[in-house]
C-alpha positions in Angstrom: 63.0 3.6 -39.3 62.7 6.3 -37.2 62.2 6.0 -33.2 59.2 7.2 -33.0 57.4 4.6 -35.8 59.3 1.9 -34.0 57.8 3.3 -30.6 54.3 3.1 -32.1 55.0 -0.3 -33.5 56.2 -1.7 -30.0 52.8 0.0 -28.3 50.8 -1.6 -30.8 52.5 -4.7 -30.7 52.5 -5.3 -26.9 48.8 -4.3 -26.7 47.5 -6.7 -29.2 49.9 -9.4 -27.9 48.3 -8.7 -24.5 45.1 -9.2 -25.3 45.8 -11.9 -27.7 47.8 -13.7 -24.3 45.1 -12.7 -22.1 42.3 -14.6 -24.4 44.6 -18.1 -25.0 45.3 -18.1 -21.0 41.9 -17.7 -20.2 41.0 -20.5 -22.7 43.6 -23.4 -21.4 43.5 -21.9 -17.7 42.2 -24.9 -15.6 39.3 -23.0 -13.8 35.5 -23.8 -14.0 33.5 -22.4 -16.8 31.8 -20.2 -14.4 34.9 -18.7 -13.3 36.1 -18.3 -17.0 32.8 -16.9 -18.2 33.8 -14.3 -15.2 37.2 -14.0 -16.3 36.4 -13.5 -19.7 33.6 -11.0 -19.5 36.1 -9.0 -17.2 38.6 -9.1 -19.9 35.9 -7.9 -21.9 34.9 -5.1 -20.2 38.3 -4.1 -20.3 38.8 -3.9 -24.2 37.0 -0.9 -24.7 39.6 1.2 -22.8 42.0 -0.8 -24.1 41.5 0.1 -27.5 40.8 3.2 -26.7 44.5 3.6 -25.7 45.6 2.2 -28.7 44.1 4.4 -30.6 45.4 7.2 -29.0 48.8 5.8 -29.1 48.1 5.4 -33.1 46.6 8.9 -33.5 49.7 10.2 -31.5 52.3 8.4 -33.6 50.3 9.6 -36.8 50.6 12.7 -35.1 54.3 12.8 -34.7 55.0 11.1 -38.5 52.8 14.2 -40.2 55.0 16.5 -38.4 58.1 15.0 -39.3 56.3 14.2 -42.9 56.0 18.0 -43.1 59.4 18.5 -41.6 61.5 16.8 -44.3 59.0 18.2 -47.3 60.1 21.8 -45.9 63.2 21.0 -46.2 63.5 19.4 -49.6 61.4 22.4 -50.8 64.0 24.8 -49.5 67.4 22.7 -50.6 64.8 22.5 -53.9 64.7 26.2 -53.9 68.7 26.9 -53.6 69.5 24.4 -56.2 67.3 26.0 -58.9 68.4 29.4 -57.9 71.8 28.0 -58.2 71.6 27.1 -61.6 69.7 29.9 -63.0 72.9 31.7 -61.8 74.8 29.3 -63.4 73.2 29.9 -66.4 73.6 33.4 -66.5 77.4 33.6 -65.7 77.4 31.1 -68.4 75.2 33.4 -70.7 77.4 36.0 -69.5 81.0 34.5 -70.4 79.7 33.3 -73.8 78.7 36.7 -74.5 81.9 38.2 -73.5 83.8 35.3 -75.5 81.6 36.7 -78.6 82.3 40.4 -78.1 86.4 39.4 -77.9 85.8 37.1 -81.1 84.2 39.8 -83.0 86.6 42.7 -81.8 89.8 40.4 -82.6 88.2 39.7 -86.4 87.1 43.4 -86.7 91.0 44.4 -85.7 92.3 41.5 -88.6 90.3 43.0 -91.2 91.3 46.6 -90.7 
C-alpha cells in the first residue's frame, strides 16, 4: 500500500473517529440537557466544515492515486512497447538464421549432386 493511500486512510479515519468520539462524549458527559443540546448543536455546526475537509482530503488522495494510476500504466505501456519490439526482432533474426541455414542446405545438396 502506498504512503499516500495509507495517508488518506489515517485522515479519513481520525476524522470520522473524531466525530464519532465527539457524539458518544457528548452523550454520557454529565452536563444538563441544556448544556448538551448547546454542546451538540455546536458540534453540529461544525460538521459541515468538517466534511468539507474530508472531502478535500478524499478528492486530494484521489488526486494523487490517478496520477500515480497513470504513472505505472505509462510505464507498463512503454516496458509493453520494448518487449514486443524485442521479439519482432527476435523473430526476424530467427527468420533470418533459418533462411541462411536453408540457403547452406540447398548449396551443400546442389554441390553433392554435381
Amino acid at each position: 500500500m502506498s504512503k499516500s493511500k495509507q495517508a488518506g486512510i489515517f485522515i479519513g479515519g481520525l476524522a470520522i473517529g473524531s466525530a464519532v468520539g465527539a457524539i458518544l462524549g457528548l452523550a454520557i458527559a454529565p452536563r444538563t440537557g441544556k448544556e448538551t443540546r448547546r454542546v451538540i448543536k455546536k458540534s453540529a455546526d461544525a460538521l459541515p466544515e468538517l466534511a468539507e475537509d474530508l472531502t478535500a482530503s478524499i478528492q486530494l488522495q484521489a488526486d494523487r492515486l490517478s496520477e500515480s494510476t497513470q504513472q505505472n500504466w505509462e510505464d507498463t505501456l512503454n516496458r509493453l512497447r520494448r518487449a514486443i519490439a524485442a521479439g519482432i526482432e527476435a523473430n526476424r533474426a530467427a527468420k533470418r538464421a533459418n533462411m541462411d541455414i536453408s540457403e547452406q542446405t540447398l548449396n551443400s545438396s546442389m554441390t553433392d549432386r554435381l
